[in-house]
PDB file of N, CA, C and O in Angstrom:
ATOM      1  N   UNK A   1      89.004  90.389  92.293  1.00  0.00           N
ATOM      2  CA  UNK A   1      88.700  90.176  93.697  1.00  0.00           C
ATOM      3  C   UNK A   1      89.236  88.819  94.165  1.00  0.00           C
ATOM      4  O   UNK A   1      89.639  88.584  95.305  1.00  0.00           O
ATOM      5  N   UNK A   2      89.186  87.898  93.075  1.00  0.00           N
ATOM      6  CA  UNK A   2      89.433  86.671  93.587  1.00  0.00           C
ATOM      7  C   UNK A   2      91.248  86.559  93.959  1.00  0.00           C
ATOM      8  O   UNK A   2      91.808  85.982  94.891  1.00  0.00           O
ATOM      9  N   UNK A   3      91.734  87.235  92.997  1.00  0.00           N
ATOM     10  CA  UNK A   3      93.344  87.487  93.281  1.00  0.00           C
ATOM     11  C   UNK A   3      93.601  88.184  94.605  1.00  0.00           C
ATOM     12  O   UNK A   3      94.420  87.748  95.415  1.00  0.00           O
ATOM     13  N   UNK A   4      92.933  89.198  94.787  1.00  0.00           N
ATOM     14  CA  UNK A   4      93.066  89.853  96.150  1.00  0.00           C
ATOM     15  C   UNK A   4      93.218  88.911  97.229  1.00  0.00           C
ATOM     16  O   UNK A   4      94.269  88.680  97.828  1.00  0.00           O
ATOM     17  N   UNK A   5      92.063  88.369  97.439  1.00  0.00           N
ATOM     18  CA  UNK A   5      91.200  86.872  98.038  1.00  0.00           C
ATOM     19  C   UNK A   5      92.943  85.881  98.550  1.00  0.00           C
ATOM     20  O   UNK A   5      93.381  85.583  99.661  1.00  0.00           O
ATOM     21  N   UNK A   6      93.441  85.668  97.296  1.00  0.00           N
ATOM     22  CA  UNK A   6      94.244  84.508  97.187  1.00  0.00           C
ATOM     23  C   UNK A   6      95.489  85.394  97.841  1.00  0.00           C
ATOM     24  O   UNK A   6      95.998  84.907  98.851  1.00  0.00           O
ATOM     25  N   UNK A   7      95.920  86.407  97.448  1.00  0.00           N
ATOM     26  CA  UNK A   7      97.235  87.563  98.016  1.00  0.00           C
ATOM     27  C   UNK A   7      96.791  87.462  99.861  1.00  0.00           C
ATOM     28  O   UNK A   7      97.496  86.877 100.683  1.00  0.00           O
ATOM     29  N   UNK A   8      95.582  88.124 100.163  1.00  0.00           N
ATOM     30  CA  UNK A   8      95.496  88.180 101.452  1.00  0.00           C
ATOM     31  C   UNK A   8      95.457  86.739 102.367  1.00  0.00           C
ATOM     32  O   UNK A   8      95.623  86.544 103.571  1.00  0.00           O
ATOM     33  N   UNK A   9      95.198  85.936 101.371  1.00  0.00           N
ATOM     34  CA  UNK A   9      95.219  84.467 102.120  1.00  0.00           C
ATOM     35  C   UNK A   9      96.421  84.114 102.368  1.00  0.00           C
ATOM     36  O   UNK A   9      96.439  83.536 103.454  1.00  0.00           O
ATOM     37  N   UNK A  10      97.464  84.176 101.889  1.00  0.00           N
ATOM     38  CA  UNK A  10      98.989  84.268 101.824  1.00  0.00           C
ATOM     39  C   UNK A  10      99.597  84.918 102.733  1.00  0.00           C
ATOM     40  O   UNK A  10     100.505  84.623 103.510  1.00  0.00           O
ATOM     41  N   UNK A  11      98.866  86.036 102.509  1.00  0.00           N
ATOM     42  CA  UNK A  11     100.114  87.400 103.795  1.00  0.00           C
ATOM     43  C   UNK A  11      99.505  86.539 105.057  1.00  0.00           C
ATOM     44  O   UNK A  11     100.272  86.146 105.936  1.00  0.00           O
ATOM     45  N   UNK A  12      97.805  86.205 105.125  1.00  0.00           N
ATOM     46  CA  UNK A  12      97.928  86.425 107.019  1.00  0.00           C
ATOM     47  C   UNK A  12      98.162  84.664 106.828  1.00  0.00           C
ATOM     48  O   UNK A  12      98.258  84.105 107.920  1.00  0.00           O
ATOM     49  N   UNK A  13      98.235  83.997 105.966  1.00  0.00           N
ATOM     50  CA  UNK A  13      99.020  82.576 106.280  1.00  0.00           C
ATOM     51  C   UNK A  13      99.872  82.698 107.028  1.00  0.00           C
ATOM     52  O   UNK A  13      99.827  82.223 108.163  1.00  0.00           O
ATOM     53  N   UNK A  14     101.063  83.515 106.459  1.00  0.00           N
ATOM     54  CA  UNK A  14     102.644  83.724 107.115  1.00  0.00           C
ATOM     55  C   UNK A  14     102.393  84.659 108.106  1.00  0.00           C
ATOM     56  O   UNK A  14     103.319  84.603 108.915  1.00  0.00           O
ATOM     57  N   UNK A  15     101.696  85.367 108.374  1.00  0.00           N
ATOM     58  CA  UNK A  15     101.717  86.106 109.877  1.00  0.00           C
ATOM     59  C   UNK A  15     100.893  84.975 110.773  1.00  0.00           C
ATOM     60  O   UNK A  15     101.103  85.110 111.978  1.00  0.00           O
ATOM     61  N   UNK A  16     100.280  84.230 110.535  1.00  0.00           N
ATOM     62  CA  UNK A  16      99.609  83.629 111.663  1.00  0.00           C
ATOM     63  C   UNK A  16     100.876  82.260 112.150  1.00  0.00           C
ATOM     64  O   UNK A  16     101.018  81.680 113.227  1.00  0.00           O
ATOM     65  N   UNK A  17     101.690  82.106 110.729  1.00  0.00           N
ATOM     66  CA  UNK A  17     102.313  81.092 111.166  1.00  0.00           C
ATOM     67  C   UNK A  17     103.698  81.671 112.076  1.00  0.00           C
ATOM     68  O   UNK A  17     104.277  80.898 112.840  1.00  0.00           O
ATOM     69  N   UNK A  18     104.137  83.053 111.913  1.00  0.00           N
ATOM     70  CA  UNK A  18     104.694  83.372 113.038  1.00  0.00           C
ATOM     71  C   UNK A  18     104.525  83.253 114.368  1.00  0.00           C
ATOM     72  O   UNK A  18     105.441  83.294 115.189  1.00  0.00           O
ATOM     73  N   UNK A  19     103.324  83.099 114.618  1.00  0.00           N
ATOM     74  CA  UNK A  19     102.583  83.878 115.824  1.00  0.00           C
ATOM     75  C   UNK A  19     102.019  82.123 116.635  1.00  0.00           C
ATOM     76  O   UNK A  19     101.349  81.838 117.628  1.00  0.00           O
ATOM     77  N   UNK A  20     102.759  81.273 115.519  1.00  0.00           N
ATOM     78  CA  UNK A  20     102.959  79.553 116.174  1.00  0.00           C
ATOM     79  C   UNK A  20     103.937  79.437 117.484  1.00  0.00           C
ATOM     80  O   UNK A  20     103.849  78.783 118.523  1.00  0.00           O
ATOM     81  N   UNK A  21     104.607  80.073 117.134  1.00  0.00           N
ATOM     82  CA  UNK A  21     105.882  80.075 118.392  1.00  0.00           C
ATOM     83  C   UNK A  21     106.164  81.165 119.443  1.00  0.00           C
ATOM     84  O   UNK A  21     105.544  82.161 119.071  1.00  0.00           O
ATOM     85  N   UNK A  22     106.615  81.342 120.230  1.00  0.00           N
ATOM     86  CA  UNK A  22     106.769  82.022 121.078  1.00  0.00           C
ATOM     87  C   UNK A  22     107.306  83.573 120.410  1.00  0.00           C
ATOM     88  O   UNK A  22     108.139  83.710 119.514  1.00  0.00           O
ATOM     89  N   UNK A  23     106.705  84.452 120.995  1.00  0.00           N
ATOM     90  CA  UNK A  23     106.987  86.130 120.804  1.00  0.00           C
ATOM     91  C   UNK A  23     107.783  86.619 120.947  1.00  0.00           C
ATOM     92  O   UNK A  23     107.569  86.987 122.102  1.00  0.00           O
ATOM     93  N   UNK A  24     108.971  87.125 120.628  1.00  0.00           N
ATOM     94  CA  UNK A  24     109.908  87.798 120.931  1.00  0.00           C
ATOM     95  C   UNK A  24     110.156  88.910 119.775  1.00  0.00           C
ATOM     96  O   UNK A  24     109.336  89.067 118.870  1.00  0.00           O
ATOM     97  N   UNK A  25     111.390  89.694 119.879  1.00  0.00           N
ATOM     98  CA  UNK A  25     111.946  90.615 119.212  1.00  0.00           C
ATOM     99  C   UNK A  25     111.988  89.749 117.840  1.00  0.00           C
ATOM    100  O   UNK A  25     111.454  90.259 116.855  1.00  0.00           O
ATOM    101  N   UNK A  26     112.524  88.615 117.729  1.00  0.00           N
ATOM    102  CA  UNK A  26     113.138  88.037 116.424  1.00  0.00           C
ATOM    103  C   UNK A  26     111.461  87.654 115.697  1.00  0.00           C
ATOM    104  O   UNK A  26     111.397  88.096 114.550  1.00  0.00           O
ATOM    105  N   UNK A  27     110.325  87.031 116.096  1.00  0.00           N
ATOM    106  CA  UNK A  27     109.272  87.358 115.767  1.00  0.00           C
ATOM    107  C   UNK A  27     108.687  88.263 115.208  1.00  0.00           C
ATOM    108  O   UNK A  27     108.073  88.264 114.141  1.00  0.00           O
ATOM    109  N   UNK A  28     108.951  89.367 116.222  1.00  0.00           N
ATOM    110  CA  UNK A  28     108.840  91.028 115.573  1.00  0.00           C
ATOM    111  C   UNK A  28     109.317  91.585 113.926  1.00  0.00           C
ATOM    112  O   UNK A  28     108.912  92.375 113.074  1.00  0.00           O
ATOM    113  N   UNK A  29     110.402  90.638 114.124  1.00  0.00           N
ATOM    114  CA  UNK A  29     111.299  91.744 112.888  1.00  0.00           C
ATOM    115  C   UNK A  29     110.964  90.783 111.646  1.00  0.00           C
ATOM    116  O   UNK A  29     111.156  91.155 110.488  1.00  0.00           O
ATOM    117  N   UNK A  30     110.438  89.491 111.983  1.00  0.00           N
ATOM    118  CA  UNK A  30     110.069  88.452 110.686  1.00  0.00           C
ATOM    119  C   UNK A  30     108.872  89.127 110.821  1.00  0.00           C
ATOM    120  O   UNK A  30     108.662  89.633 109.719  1.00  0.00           O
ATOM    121  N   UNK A  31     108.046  89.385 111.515  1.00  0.00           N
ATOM    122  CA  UNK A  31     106.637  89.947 110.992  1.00  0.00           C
ATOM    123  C   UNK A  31     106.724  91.626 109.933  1.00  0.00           C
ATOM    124  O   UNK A  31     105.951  92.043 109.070  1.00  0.00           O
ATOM    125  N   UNK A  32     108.009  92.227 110.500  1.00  0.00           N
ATOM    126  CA  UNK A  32     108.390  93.503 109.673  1.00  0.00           C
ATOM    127  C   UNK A  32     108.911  93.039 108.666  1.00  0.00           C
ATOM    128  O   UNK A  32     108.896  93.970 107.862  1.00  0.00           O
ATOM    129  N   UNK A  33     109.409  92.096 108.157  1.00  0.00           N
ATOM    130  CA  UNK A  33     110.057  91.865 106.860  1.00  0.00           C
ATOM    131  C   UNK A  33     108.907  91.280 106.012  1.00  0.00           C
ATOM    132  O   UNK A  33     108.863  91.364 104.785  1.00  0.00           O
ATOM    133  N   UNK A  34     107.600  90.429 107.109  1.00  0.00           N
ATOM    134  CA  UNK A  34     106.556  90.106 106.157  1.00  0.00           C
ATOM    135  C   UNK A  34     105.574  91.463 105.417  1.00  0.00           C
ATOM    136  O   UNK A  34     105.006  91.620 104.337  1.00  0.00           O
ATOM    137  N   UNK A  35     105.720  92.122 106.423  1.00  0.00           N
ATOM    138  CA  UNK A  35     104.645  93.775 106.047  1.00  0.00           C
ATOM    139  C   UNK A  35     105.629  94.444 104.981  1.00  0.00           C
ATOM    140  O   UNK A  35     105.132  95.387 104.366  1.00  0.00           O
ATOM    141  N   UNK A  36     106.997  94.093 104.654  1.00  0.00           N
ATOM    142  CA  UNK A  36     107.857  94.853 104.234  1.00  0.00           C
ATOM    143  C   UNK A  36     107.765  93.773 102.126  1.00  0.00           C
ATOM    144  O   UNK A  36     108.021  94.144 100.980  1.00  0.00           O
ATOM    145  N   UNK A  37     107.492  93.047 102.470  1.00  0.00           N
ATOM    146  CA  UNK A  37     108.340  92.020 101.263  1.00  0.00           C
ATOM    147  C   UNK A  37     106.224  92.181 100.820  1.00  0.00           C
ATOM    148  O   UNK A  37     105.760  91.886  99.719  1.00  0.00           O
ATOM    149  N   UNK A  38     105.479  92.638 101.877  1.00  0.00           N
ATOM    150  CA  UNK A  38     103.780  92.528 100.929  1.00  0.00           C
ATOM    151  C   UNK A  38     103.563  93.900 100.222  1.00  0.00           C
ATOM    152  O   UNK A  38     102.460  94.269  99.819  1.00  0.00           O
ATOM    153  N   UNK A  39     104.959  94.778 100.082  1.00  0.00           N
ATOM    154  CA  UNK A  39     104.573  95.747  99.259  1.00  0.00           C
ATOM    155  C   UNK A  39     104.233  96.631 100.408  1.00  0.00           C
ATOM    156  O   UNK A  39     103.939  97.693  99.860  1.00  0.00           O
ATOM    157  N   UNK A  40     104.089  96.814 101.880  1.00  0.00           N
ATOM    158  CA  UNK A  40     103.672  97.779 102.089  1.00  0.00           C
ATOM    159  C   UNK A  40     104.759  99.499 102.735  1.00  0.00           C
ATOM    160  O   UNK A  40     104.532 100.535 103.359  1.00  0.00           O
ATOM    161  N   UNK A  41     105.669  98.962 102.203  1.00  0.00           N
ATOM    162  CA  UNK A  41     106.640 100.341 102.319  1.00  0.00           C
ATOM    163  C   UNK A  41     107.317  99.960 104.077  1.00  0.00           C
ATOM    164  O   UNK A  41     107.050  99.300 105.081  1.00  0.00           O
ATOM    165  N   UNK A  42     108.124 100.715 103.638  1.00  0.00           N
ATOM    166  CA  UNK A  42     109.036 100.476 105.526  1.00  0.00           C
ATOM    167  C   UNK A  42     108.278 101.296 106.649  1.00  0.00           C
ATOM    168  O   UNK A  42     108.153 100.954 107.825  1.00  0.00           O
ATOM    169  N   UNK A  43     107.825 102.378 106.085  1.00  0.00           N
ATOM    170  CA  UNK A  43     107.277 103.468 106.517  1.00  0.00           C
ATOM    171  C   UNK A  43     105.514 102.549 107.447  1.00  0.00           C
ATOM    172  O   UNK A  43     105.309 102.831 108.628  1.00  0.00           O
ATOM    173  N   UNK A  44     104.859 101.907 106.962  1.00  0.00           N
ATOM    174  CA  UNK A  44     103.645 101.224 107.315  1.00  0.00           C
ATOM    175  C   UNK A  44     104.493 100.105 107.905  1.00  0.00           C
ATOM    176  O   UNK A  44     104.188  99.931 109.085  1.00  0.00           O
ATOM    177  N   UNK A  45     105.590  99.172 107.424  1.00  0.00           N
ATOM    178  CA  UNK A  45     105.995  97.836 107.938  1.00  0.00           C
ATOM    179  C   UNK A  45     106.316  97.970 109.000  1.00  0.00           C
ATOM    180  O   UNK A  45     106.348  96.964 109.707  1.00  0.00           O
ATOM    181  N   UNK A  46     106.720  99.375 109.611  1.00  0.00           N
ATOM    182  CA  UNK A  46     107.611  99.693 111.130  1.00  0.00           C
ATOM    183  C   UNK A  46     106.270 100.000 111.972  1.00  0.00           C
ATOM    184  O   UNK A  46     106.019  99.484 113.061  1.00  0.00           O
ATOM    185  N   UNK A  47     105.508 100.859 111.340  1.00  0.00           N
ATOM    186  CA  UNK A  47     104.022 101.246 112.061  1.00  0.00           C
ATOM    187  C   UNK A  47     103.381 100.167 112.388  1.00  0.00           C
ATOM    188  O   UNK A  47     103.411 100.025 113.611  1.00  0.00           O
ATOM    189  N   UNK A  48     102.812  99.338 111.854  1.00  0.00           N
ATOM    190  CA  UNK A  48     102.181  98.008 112.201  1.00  0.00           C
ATOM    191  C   UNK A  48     102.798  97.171 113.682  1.00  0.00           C
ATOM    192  O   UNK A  48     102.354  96.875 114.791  1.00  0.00           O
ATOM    193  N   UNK A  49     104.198  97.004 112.850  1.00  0.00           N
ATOM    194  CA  UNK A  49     104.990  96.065 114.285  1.00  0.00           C
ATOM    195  C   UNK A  49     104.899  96.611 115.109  1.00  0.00           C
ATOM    196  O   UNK A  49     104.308  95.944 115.959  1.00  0.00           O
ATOM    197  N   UNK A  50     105.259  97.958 115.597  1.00  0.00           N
ATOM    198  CA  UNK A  50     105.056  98.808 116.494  1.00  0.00           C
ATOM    199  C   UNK A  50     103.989  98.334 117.244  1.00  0.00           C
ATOM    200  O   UNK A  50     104.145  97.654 118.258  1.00  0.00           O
ATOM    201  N   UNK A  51     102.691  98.726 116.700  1.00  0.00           N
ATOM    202  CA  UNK A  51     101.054  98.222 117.168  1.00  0.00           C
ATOM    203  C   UNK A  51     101.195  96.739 117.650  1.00  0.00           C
ATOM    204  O   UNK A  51     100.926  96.382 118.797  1.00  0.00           O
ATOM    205  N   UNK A  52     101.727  95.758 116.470  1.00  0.00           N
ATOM    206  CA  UNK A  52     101.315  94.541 118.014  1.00  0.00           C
ATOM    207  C   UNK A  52     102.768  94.319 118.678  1.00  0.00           C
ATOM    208  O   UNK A  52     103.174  93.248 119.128  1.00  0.00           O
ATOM    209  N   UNK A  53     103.243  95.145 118.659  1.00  0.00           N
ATOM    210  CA  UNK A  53     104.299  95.113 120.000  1.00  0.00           C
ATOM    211  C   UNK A  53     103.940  95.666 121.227  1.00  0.00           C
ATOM    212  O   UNK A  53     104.101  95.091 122.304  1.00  0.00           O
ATOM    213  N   UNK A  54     103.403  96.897 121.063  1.00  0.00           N
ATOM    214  CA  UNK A  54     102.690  97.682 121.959  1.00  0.00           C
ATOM    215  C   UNK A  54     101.241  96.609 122.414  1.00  0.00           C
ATOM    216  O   UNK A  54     100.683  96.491 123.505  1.00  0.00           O
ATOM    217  N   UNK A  55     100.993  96.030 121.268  1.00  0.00           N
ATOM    218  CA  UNK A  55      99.594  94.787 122.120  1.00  0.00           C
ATOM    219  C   UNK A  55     100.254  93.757 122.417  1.00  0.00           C
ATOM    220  O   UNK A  55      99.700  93.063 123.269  1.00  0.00           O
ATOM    221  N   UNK A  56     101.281  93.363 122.024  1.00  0.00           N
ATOM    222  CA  UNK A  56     101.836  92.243 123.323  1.00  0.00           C
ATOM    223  C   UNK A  56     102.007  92.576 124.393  1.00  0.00           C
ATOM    224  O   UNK A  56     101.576  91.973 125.376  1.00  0.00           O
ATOM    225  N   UNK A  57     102.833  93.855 124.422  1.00  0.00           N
ATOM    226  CA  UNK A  57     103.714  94.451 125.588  1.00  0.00           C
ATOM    227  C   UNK A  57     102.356  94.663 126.993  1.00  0.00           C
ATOM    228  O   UNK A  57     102.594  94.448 128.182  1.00  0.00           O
ATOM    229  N   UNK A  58     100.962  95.130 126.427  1.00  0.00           N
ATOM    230  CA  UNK A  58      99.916  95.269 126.978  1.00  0.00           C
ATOM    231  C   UNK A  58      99.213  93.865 127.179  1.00  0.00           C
ATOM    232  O   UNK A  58      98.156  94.087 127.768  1.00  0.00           O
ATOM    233  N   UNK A  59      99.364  92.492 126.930  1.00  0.00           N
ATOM    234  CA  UNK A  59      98.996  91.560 126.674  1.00  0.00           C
ATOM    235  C   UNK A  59      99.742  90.251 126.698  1.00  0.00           C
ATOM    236  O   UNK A  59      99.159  89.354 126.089  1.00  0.00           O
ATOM    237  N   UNK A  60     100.578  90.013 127.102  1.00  0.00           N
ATOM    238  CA  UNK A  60     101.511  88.897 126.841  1.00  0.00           C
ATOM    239  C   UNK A  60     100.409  87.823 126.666  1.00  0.00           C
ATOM    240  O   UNK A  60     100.938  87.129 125.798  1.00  0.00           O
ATOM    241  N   UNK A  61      99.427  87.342 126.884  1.00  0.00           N
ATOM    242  CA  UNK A  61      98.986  86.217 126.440  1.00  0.00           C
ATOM    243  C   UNK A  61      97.681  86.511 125.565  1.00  0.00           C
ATOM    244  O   UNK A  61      96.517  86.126 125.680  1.00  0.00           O
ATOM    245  N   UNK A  62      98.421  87.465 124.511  1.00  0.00           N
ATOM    246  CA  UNK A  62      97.269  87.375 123.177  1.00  0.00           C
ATOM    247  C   UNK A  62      97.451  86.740 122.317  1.00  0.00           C
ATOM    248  O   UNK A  62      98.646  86.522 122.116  1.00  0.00           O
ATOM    249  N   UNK A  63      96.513  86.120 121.386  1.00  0.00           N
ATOM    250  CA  UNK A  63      96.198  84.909 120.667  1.00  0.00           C
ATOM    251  C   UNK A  63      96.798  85.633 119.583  1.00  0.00           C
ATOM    252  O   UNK A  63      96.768  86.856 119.446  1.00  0.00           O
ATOM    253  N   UNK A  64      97.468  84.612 118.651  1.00  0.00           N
ATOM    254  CA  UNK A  64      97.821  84.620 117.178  1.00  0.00           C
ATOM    255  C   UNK A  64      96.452  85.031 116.844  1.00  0.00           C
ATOM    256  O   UNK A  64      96.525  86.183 116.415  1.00  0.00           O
ATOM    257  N   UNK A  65      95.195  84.603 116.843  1.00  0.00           N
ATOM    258  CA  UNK A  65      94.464  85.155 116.103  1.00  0.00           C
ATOM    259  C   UNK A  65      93.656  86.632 116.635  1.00  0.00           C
ATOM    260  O   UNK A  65      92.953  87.331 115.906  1.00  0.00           O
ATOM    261  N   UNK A  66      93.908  86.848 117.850  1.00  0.00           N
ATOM    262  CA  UNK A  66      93.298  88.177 117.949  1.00  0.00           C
ATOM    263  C   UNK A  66      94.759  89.163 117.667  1.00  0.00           C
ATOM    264  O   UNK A  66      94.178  90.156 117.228  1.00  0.00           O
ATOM    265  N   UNK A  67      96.021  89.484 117.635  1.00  0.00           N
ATOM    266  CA  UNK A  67      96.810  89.647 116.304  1.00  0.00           C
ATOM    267  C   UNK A  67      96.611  89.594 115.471  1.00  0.00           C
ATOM    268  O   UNK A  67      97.150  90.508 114.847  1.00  0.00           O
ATOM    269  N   UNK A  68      95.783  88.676 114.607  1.00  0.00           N
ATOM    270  CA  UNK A  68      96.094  89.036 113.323  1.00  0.00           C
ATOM    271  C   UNK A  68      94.458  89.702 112.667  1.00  0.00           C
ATOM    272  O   UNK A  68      94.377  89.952 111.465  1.00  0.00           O
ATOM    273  N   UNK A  69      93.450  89.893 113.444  1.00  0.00           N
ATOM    274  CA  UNK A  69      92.642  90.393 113.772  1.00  0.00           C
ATOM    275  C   UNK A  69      92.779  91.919 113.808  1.00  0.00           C
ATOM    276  O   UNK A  69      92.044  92.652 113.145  1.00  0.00           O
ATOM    277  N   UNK A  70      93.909  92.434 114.741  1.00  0.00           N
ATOM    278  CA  UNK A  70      94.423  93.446 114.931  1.00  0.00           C
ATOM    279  C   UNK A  70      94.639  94.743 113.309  1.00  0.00           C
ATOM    280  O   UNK A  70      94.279  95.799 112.789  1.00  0.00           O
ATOM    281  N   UNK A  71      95.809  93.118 113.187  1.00  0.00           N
ATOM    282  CA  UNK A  71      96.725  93.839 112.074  1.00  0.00           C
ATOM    283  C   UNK A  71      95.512  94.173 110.701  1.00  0.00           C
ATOM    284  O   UNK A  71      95.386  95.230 110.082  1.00  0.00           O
ATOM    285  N   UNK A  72      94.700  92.827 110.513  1.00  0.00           N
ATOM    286  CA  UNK A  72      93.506  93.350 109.530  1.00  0.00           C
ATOM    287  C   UNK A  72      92.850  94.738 109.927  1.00  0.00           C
ATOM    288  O   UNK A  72      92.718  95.500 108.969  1.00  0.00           O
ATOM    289  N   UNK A  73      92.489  95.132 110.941  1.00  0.00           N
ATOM    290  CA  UNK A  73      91.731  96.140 110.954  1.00  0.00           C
ATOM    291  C   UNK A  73      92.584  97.506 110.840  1.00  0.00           C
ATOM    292  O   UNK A  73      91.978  98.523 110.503  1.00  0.00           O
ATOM    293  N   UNK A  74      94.105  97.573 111.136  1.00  0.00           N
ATOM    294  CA  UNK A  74      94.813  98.267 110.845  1.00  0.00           C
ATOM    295  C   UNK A  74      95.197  98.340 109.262  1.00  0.00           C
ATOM    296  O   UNK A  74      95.411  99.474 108.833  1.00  0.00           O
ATOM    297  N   UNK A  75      95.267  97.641 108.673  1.00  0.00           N
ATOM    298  CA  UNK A  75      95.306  97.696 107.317  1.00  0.00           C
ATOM    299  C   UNK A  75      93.953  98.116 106.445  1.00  0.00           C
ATOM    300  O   UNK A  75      94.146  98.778 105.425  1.00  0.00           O
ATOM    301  N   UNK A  76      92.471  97.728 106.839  1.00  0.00           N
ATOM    302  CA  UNK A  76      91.550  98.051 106.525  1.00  0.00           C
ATOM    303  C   UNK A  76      91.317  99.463 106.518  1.00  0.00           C
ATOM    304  O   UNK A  76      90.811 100.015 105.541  1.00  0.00           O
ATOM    305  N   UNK A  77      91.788 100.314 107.952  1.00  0.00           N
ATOM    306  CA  UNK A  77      92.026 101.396 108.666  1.00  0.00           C
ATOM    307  C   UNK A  77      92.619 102.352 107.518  1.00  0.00           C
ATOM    308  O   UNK A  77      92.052 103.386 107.164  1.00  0.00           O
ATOM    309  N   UNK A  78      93.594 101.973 107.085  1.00  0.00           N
ATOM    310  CA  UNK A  78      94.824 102.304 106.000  1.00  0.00           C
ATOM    311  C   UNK A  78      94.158 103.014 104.846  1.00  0.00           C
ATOM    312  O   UNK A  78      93.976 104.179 104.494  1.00  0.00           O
ATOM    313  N   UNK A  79      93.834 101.621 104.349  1.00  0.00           N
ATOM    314  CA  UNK A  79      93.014 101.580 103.237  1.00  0.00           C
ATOM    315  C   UNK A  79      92.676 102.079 102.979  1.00  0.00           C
ATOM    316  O   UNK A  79      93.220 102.759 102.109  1.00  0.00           O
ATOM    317  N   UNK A  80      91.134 102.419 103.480  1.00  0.00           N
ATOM    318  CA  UNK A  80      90.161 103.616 103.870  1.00  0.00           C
ATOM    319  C   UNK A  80      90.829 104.771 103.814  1.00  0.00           C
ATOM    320  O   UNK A  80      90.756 105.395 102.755  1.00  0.00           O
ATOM    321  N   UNK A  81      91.584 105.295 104.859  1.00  0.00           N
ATOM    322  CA  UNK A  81      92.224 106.462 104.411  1.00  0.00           C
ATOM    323  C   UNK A  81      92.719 106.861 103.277  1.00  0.00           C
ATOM    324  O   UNK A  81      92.481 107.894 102.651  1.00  0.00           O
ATOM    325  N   UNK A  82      93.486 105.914 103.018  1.00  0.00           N
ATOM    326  CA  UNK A  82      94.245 106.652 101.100  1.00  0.00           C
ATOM    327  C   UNK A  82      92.825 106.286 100.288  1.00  0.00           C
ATOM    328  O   UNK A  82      92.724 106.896  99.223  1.00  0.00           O
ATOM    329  N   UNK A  83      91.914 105.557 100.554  1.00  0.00           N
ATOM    330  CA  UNK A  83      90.894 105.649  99.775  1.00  0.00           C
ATOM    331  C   UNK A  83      89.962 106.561  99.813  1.00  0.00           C
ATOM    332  O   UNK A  83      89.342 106.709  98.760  1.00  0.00           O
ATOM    333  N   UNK A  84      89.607 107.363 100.888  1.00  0.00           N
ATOM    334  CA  UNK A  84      89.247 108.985 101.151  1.00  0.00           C
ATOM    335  C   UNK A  84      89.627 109.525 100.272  1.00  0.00           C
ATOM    336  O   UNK A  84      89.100 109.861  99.211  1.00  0.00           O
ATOM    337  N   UNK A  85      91.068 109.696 100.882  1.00  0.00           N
ATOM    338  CA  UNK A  85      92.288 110.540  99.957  1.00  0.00           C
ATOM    339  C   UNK A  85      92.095 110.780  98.315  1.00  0.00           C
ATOM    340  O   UNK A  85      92.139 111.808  97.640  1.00  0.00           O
ATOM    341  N   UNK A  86      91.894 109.573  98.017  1.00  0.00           N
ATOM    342  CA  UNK A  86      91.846 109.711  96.774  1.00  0.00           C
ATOM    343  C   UNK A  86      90.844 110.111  96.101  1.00  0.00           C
ATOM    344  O   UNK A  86      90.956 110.673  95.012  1.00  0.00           O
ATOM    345  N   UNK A  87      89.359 109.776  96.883  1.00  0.00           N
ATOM    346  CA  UNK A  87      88.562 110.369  96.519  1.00  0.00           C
ATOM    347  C   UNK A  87      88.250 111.505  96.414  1.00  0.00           C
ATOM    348  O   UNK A  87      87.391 111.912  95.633  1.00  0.00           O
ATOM    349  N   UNK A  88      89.090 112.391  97.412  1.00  0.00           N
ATOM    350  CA  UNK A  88      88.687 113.833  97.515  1.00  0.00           C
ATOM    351  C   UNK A  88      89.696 114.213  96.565  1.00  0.00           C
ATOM    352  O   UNK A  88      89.064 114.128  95.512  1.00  0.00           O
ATOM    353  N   UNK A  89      90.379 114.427  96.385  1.00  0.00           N
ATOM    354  CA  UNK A  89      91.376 114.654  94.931  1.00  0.00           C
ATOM    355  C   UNK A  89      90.498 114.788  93.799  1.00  0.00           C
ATOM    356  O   UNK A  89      90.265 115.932  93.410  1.00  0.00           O
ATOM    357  N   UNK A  90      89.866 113.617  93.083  1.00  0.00           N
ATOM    358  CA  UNK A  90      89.116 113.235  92.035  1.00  0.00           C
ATOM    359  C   UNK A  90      88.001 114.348  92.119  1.00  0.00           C
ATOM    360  O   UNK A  90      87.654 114.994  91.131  1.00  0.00           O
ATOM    361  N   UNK A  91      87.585 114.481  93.104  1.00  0.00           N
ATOM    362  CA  UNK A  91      86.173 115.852  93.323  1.00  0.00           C
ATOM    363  C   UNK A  91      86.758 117.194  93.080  1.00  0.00           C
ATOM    364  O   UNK A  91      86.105 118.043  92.472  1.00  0.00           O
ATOM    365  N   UNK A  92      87.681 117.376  93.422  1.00  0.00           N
ATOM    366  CA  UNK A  92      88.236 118.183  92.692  1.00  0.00           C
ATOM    367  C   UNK A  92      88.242 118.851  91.573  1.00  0.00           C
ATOM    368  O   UNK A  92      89.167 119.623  91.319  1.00  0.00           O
TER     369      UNK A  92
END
């Protein structure tokens, strides 16, 4: 747990430190290469950006931290699901 702890302290380090400077496309695609380089497949790294693009695009003056707020609960979201998933398999 404590490794987890130290991994997730890392990823939203570098997403919050994106989210220091002004928003744009080039923002965007460093935040997809960060979802992309944490292991989470291209397939989730494109889905995510998507989401706070679509909450900027709805928001231009949202906070780095209600972003990255966002993106946690979308990943939590995730989670949960393949963790369903897997459970119902195992009952099986």
């Amino acid at each position: 747990m404590v490794i987890l702890r130290g991994i997730m302290f890392k990823f939203g380090k570098k997403i919050f430190s994106l989210f220091q400077k002004k928003i744009d496309e080039e923002t965007l695609e460093d935040l997809e290469r960060v979802f992309y380089e944490a292991d989470l497949g291209s397939e989730l790294s494109s889905t995510y950006t998507e989401k706070v693009r679509t909450l900027f695009k709805k928001n231009s003056k949202i906070t780095s931290e209600e972003i990255l707020n966002e993106i946690k609960k979308e990943i939590v979201s995730s989670l949960l699901a393949v963790s369903s998933k897997k459970s119902l398999v195992f009952l099986t």
